[in-house]
Biopython code that builds the backbone (N, CA, C, O; Angstrom):
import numpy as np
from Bio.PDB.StructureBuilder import StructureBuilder

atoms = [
    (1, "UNK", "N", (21.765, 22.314, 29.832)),
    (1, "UNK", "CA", (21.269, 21.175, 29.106)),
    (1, "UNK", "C", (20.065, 21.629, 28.267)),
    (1, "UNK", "O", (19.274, 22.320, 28.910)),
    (2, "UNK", "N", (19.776, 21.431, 27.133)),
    (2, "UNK", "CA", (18.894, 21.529, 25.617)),
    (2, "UNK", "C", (18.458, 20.616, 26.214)),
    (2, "UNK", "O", (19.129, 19.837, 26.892)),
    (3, "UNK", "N", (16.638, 20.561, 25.958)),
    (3, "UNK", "CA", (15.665, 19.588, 25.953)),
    (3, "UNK", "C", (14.995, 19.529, 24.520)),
    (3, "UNK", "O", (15.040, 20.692, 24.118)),
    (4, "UNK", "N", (14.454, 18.818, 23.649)),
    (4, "UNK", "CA", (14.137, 19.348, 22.805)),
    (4, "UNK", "C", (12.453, 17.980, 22.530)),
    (4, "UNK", "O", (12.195, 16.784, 22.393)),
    (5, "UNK", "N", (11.868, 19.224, 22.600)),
    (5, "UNK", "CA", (10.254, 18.008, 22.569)),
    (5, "UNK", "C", (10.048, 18.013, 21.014)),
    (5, "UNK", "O", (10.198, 18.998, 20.291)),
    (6, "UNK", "N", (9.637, 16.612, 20.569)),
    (6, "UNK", "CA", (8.881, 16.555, 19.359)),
    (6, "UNK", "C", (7.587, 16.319, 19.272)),
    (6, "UNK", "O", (7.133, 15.379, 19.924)),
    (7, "UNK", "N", (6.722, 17.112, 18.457)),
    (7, "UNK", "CA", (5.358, 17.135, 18.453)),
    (7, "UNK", "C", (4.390, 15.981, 18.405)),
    (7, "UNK", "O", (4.928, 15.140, 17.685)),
    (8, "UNK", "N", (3.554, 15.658, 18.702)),
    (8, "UNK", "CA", (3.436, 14.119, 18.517)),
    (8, "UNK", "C", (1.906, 14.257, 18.478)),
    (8, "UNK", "O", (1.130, 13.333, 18.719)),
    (9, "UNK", "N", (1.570, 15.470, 18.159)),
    (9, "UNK", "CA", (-0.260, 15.807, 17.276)),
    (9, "UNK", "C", (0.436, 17.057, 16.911)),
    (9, "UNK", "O", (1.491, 17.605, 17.231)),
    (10, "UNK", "N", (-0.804, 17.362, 15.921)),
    (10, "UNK", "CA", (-0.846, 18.529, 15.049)),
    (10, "UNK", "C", (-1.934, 18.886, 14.606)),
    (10, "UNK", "O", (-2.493, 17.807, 14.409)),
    (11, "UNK", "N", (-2.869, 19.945, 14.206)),
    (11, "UNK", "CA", (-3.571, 20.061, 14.253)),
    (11, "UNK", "C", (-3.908, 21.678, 13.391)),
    (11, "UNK", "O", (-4.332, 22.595, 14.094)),
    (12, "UNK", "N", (-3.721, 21.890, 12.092)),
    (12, "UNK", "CA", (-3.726, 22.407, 11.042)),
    (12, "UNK", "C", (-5.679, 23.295, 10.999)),
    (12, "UNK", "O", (-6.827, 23.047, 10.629)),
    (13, "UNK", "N", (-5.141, 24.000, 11.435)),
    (13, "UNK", "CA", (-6.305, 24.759, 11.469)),
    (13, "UNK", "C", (-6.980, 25.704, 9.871)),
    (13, "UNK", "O", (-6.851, 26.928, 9.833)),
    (14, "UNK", "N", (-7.360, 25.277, 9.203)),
    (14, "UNK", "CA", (-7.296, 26.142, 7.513)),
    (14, "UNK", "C", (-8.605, 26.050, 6.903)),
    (14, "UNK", "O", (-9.423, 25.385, 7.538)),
    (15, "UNK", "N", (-9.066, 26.671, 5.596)),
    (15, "UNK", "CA", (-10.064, 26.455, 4.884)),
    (15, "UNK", "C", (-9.812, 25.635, 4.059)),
    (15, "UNK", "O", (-10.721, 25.049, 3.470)),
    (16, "UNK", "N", (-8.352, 25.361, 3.779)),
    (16, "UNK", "CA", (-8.181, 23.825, 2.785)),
    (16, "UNK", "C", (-8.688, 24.757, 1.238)),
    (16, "UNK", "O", (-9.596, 24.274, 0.561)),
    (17, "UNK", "N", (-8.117, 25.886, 0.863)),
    (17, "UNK", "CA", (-7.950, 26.802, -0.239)),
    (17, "UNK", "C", (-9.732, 27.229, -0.508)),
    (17, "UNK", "O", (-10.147, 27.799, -1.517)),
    (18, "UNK", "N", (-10.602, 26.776, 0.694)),
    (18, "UNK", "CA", (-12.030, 27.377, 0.468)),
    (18, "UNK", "C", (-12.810, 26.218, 0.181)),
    (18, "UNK", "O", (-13.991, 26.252, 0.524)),
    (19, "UNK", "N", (-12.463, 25.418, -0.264)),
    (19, "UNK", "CA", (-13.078, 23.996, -0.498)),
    (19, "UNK", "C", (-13.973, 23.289, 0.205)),
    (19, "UNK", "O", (-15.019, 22.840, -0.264)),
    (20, "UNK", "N", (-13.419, 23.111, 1.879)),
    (20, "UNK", "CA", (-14.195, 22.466, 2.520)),
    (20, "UNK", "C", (-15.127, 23.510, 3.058)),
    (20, "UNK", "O", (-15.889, 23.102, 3.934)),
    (21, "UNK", "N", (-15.227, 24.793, 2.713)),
    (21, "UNK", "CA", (-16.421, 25.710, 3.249)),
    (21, "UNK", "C", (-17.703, 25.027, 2.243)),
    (21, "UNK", "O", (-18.810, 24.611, 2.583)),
    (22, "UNK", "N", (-17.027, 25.106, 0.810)),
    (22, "UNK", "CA", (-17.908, 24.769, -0.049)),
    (22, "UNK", "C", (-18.734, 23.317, 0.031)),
    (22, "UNK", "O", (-19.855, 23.074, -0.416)),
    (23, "UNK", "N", (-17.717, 22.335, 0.824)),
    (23, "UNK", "CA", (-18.067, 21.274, 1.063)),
    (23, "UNK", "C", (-19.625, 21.254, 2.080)),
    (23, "UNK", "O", (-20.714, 20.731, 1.841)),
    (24, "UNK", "N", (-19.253, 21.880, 2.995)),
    (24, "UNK", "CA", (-19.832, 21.686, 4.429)),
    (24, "UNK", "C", (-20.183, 22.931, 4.918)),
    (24, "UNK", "O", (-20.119, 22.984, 6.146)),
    (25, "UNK", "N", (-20.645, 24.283, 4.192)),
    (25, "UNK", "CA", (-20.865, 25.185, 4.388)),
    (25, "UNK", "C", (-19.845, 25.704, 5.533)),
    (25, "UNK", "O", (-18.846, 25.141, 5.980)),
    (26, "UNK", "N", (-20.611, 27.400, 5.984)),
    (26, "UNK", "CA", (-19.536, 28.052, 6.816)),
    (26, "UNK", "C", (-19.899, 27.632, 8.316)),
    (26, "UNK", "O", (-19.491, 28.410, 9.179)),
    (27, "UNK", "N", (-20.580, 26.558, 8.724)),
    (27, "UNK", "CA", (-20.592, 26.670, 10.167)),
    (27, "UNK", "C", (-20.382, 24.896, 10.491)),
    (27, "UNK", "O", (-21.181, 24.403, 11.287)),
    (28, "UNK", "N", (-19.450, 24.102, 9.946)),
    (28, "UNK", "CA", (-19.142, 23.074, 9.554)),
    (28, "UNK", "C", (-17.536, 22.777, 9.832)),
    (28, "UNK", "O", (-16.916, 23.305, 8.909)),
    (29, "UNK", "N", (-16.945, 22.354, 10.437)),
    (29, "UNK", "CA", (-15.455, 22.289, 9.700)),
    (29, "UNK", "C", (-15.035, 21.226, 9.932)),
    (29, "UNK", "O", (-14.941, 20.728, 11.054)),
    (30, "UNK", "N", (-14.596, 20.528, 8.467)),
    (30, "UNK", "CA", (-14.261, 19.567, 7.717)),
    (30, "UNK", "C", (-13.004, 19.034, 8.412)),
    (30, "UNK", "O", (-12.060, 19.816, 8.528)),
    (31, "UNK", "N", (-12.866, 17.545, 8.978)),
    (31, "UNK", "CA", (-12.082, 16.861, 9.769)),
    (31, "UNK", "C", (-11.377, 15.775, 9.148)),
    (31, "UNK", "O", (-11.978, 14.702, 9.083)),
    (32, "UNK", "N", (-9.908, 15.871, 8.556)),
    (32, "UNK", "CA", (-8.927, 14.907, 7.981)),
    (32, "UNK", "C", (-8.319, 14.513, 8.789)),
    (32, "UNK", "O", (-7.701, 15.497, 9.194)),
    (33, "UNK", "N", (-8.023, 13.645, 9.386)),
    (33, "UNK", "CA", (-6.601, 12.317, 9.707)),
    (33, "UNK", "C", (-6.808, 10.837, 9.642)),
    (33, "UNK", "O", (-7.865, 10.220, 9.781)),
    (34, "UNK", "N", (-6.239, 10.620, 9.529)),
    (34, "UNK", "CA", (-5.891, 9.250, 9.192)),
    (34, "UNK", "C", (-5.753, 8.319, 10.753)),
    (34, "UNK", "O", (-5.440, 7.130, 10.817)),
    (35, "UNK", "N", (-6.077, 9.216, 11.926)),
    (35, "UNK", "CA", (-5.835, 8.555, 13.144)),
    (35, "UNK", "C", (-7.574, 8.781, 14.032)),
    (35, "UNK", "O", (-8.227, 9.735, 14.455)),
    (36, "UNK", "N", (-7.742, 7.178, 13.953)),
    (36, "UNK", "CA", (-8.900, 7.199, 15.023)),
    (36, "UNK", "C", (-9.021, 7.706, 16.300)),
    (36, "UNK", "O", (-10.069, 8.246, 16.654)),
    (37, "UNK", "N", (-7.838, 7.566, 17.209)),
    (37, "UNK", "CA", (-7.932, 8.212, 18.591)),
    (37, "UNK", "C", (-7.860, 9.303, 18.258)),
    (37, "UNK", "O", (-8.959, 9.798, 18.509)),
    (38, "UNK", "N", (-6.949, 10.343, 17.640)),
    (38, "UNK", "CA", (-6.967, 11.936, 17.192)),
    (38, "UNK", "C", (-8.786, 12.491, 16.842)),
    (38, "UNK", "O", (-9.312, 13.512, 17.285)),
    (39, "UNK", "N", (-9.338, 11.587, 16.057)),
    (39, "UNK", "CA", (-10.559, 11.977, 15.494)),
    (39, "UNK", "C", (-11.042, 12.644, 16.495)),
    (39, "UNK", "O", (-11.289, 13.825, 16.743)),
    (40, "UNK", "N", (-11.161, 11.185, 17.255)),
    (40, "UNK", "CA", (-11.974, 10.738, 18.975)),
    (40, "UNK", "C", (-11.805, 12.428, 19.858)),
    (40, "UNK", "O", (-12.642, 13.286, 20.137)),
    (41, "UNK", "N", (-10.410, 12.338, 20.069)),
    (41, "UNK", "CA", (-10.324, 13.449, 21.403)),
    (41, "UNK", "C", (-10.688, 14.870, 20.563)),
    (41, "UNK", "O", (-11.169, 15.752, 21.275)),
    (42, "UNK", "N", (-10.528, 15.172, 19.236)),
    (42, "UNK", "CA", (-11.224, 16.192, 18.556)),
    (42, "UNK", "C", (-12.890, 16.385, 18.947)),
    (42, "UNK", "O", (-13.341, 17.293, 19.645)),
    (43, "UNK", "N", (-13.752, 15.171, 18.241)),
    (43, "UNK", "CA", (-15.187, 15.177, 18.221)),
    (43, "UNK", "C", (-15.708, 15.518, 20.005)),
    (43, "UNK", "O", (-16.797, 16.012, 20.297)),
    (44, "UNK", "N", (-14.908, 15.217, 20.756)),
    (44, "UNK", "CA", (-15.089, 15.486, 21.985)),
    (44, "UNK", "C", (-14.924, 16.443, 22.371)),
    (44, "UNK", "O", (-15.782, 16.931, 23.106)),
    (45, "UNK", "N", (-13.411, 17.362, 21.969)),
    (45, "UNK", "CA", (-13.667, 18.895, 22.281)),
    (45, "UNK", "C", (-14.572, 19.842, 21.246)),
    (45, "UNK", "O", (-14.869, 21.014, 21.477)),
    (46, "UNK", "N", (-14.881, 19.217, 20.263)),
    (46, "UNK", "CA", (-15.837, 19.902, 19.224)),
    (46, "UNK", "C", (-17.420, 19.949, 20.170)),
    (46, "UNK", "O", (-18.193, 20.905, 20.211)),
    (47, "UNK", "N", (-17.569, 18.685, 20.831)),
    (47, "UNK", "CA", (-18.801, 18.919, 21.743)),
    (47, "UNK", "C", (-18.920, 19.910, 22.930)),
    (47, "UNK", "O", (-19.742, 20.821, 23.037)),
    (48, "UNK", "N", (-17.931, 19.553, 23.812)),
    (48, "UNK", "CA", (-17.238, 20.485, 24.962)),
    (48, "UNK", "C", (-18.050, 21.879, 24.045)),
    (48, "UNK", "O", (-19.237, 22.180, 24.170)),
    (49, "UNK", "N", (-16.979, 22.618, 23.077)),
    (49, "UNK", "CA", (-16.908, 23.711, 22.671)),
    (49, "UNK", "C", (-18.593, 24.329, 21.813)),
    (49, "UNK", "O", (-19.131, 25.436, 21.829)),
    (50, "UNK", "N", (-18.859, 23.445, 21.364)),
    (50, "UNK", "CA", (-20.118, 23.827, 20.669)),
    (50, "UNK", "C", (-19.898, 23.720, 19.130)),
    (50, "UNK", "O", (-20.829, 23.954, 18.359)),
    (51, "UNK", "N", (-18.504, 23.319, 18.633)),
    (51, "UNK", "CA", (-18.038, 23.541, 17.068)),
    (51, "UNK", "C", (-18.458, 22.277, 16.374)),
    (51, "UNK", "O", (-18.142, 21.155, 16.768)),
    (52, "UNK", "N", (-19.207, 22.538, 15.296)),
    (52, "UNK", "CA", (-19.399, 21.241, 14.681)),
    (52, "UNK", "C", (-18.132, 20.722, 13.483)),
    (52, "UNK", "O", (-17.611, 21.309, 12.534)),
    (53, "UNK", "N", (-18.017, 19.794, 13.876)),
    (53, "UNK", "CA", (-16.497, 18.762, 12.887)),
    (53, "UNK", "C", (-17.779, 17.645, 12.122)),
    (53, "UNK", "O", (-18.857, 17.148, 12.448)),
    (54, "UNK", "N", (-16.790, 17.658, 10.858)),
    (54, "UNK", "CA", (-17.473, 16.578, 9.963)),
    (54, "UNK", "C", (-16.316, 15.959, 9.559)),
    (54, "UNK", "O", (-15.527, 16.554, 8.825)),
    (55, "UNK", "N", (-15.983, 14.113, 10.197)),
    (55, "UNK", "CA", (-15.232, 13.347, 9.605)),
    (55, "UNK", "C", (-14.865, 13.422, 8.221)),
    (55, "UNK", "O", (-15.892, 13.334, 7.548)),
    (56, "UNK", "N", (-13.602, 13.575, 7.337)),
    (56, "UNK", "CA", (-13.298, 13.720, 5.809)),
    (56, "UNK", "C", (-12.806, 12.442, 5.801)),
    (56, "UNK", "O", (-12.402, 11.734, 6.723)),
    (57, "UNK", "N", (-12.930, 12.191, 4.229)),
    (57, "UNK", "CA", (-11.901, 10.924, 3.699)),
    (57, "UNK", "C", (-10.824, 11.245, 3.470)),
    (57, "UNK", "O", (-10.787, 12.212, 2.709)),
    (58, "UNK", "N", (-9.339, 10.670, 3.956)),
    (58, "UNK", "CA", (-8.195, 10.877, 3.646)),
    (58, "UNK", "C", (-8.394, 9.775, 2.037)),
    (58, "UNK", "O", (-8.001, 8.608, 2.024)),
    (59, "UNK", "N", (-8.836, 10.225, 1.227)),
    (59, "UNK", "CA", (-8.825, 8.766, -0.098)),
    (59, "UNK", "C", (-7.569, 8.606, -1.168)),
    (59, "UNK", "O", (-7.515, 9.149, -2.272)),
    (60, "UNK", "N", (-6.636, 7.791, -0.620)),
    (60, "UNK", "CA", (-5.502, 7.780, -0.482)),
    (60, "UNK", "C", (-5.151, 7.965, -2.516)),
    (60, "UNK", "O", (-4.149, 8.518, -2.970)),
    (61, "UNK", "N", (-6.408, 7.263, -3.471)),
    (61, "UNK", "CA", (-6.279, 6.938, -4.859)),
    (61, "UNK", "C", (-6.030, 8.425, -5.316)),
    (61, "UNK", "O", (-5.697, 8.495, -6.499)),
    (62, "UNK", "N", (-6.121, 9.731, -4.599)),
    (62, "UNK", "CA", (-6.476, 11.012, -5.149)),
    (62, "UNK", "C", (-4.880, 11.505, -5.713)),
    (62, "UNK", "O", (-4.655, 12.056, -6.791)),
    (63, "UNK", "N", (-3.682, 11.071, -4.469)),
    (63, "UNK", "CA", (-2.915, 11.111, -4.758)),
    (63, "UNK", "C", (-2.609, 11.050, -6.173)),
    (63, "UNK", "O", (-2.311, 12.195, -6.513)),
    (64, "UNK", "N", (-2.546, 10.312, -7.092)),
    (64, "UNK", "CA", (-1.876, 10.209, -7.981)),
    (64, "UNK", "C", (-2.320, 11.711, -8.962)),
    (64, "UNK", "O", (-1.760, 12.017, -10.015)),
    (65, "UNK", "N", (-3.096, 12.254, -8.509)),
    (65, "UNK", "CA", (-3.590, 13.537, -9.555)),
    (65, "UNK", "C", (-2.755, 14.479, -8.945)),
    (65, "UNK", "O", (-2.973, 15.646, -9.269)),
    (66, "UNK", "N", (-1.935, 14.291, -8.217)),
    (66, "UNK", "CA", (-0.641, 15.506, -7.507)),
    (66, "UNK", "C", (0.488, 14.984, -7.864)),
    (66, "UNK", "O", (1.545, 15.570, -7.630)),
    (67, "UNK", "N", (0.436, 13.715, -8.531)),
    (67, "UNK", "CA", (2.295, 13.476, -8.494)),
    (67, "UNK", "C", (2.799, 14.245, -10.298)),
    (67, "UNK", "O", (2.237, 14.270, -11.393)),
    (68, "UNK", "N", (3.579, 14.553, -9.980)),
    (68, "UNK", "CA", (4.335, 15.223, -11.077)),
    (68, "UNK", "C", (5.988, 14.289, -11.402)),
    (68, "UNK", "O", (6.849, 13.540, -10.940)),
    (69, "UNK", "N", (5.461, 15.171, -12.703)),
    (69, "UNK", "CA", (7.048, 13.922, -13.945)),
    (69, "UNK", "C", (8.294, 14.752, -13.508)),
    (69, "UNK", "O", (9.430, 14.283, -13.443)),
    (70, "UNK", "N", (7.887, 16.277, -13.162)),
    (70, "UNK", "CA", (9.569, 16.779, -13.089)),
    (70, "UNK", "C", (9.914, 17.296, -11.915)),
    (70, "UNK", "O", (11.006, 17.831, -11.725)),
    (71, "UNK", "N", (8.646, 17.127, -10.685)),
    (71, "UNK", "CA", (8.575, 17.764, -9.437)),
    (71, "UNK", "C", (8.036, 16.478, -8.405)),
    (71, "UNK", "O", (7.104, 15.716, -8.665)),
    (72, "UNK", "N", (8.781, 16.463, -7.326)),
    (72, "UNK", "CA", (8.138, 15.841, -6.154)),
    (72, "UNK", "C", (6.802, 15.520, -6.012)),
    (72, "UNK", "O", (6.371, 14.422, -5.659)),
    (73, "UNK", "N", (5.935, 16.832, -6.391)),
    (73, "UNK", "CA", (4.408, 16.307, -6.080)),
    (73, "UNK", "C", (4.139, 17.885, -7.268)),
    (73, "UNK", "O", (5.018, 18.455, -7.914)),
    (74, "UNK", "N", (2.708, 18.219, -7.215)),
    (74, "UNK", "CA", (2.272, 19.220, -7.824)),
    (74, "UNK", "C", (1.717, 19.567, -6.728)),
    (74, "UNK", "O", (1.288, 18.830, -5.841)),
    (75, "UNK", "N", (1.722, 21.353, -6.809)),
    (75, "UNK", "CA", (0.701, 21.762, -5.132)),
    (75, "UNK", "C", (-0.905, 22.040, -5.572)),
    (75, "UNK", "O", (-1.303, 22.963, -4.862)),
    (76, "UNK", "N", (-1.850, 21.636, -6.375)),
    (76, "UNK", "CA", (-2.876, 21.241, -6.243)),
    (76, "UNK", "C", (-3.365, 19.873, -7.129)),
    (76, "UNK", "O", (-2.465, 19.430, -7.842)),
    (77, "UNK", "N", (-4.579, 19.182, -7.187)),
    (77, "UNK", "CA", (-5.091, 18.419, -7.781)),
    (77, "UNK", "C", (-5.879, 18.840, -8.628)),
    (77, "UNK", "O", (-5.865, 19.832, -9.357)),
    (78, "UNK", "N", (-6.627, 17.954, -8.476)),
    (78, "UNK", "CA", (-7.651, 18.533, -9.858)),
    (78, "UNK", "C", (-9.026, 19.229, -9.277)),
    (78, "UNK", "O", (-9.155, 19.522, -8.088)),
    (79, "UNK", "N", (-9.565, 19.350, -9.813)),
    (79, "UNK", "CA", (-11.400, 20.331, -9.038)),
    (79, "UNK", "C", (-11.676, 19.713, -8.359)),
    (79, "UNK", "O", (-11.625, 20.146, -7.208)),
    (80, "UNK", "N", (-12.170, 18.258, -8.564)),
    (80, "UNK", "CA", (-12.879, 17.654, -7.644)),
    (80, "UNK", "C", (-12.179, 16.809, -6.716)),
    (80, "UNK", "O", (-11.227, 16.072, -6.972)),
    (81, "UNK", "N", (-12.863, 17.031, -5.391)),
    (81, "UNK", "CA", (-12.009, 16.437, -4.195)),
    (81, "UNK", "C", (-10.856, 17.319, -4.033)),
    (81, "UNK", "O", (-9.708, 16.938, -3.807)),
    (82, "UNK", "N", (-11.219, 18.434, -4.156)),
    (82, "UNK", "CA", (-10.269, 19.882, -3.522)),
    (82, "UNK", "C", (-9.518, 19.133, -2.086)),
    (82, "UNK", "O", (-8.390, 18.685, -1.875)),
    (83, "UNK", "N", (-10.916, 19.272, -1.155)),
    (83, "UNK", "CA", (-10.282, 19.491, 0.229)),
    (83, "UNK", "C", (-9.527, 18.468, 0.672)),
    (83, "UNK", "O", (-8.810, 18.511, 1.672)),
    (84, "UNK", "N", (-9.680, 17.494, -0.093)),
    (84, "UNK", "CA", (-9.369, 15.929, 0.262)),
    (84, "UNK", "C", (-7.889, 15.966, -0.498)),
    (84, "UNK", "O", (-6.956, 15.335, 0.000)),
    (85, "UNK", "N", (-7.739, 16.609, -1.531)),
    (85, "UNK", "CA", (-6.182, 17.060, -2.173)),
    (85, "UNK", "C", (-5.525, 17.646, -1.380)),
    (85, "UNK", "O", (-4.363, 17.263, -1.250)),
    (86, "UNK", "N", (-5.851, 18.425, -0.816)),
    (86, "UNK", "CA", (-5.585, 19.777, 0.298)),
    (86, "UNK", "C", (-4.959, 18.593, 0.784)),
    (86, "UNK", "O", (-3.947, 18.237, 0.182)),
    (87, "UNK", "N", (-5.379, 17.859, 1.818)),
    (87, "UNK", "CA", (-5.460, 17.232, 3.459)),
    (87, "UNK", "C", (-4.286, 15.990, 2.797)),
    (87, "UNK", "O", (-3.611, 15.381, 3.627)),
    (88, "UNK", "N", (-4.153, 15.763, 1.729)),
    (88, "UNK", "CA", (-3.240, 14.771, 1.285)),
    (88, "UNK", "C", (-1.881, 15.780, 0.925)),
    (88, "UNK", "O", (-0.793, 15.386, 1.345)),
    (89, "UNK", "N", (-1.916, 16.645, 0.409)),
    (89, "UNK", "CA", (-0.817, 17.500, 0.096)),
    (89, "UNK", "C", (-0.073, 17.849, 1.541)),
    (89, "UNK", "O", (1.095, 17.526, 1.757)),
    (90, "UNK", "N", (-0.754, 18.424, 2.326)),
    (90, "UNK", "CA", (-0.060, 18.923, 3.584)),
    (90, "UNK", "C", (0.401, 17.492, 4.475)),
    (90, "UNK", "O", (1.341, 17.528, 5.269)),
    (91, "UNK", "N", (-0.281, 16.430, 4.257)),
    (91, "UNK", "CA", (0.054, 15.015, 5.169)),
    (91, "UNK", "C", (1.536, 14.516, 4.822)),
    (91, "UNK", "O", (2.259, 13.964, 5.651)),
    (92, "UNK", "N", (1.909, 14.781, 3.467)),
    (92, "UNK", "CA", (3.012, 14.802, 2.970)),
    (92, "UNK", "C", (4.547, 15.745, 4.224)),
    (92, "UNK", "O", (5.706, 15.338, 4.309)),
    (93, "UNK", "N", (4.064, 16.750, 4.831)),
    (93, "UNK", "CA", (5.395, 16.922, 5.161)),
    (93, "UNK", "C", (5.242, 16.878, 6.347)),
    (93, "UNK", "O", (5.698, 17.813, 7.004)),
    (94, "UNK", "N", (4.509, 15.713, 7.071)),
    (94, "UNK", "CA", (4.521, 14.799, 8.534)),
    (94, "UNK", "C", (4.471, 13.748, 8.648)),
    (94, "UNK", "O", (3.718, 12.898, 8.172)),
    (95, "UNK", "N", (5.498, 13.698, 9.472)),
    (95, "UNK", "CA", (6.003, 12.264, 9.863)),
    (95, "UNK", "C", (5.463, 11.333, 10.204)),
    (95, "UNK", "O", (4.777, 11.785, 11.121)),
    (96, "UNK", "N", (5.185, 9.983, 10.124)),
    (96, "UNK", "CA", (3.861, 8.974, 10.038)),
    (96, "UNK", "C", (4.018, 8.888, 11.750)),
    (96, "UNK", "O", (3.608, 7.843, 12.256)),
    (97, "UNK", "N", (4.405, 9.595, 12.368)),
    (97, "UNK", "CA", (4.545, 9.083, 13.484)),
    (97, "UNK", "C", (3.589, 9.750, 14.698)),
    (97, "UNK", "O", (2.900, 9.346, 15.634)),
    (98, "UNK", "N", (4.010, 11.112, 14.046)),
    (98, "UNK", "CA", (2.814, 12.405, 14.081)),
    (98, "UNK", "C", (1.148, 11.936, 13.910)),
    (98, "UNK", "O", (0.594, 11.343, 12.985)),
    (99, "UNK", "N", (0.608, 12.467, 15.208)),
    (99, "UNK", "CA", (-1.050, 12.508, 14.647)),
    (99, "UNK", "C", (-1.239, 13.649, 14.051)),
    (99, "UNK", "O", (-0.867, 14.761, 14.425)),
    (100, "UNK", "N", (-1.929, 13.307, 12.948)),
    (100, "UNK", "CA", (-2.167, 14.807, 11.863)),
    (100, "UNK", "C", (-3.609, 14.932, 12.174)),
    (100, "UNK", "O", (-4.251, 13.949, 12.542)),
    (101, "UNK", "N", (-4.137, 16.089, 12.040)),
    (101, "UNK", "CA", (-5.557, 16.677, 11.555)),
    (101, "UNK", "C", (-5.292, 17.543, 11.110)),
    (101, "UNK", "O", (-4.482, 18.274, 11.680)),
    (102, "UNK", "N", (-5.843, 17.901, 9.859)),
    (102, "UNK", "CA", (-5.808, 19.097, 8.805)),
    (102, "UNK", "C", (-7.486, 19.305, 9.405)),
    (102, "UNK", "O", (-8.226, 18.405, 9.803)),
    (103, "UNK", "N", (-7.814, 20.904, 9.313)),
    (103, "UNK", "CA", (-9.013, 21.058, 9.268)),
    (103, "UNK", "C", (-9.394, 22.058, 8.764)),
    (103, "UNK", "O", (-10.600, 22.287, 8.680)),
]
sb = StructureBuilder()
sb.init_structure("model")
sb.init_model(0)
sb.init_chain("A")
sb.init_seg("    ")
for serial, (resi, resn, name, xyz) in enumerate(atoms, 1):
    if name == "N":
        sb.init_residue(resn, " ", resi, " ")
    sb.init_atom(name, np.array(xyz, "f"), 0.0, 1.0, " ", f" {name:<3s}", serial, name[0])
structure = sb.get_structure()
């Protein structure tokens, strides 16, 4: 018998193309999801561990500077609000069902 588990957090470990270093310097790392309890049990092992997390805006209006006329989406935005393009680009290929954190 096949069991087959589906993921049901995620947790995207990245520099977000260097952006959010720039955001929040190098001893900082920049915290996207769209899910309050996910935030929660993060900021808690960020304490546990000693790592500092800084809540991001998922700001949903950014989108439209990624959608493209002859492609699904475009894979970056524009300069500003890099990391926040980033964290919207990758949210795209998980399932709303999924807790996401890009970080």
């Amino acid at each position: 018998m096949l069991w087959f588990m589906l993921a049901t957090k995620i947790v995207d470990l990245a520099t977000l193309t260097g952006v959010c270093v720039v955001a929040l310097g190098p001893s900082i790392a920049g915290v996207f999801t769209p899910n309050d309890d996910l935030a929660k049990e993060l900021f808690q092992a960020s304490e546990a561990s000693g790592e500092k997390f800084w809540r991001m805006p998922l700001e949903e209006s950014y989108w439209e500077s990624m959608k493209s006329g002859v492609a699904d989406m475009v894979n970056t935005g524009g300069r500003q609000g890099g990391a926040i393009n980033a964290a919207l680009f990758l949210k795209q290929f998980v399932d709303e069902k999924v807790k996401v954190d890009a970080r």
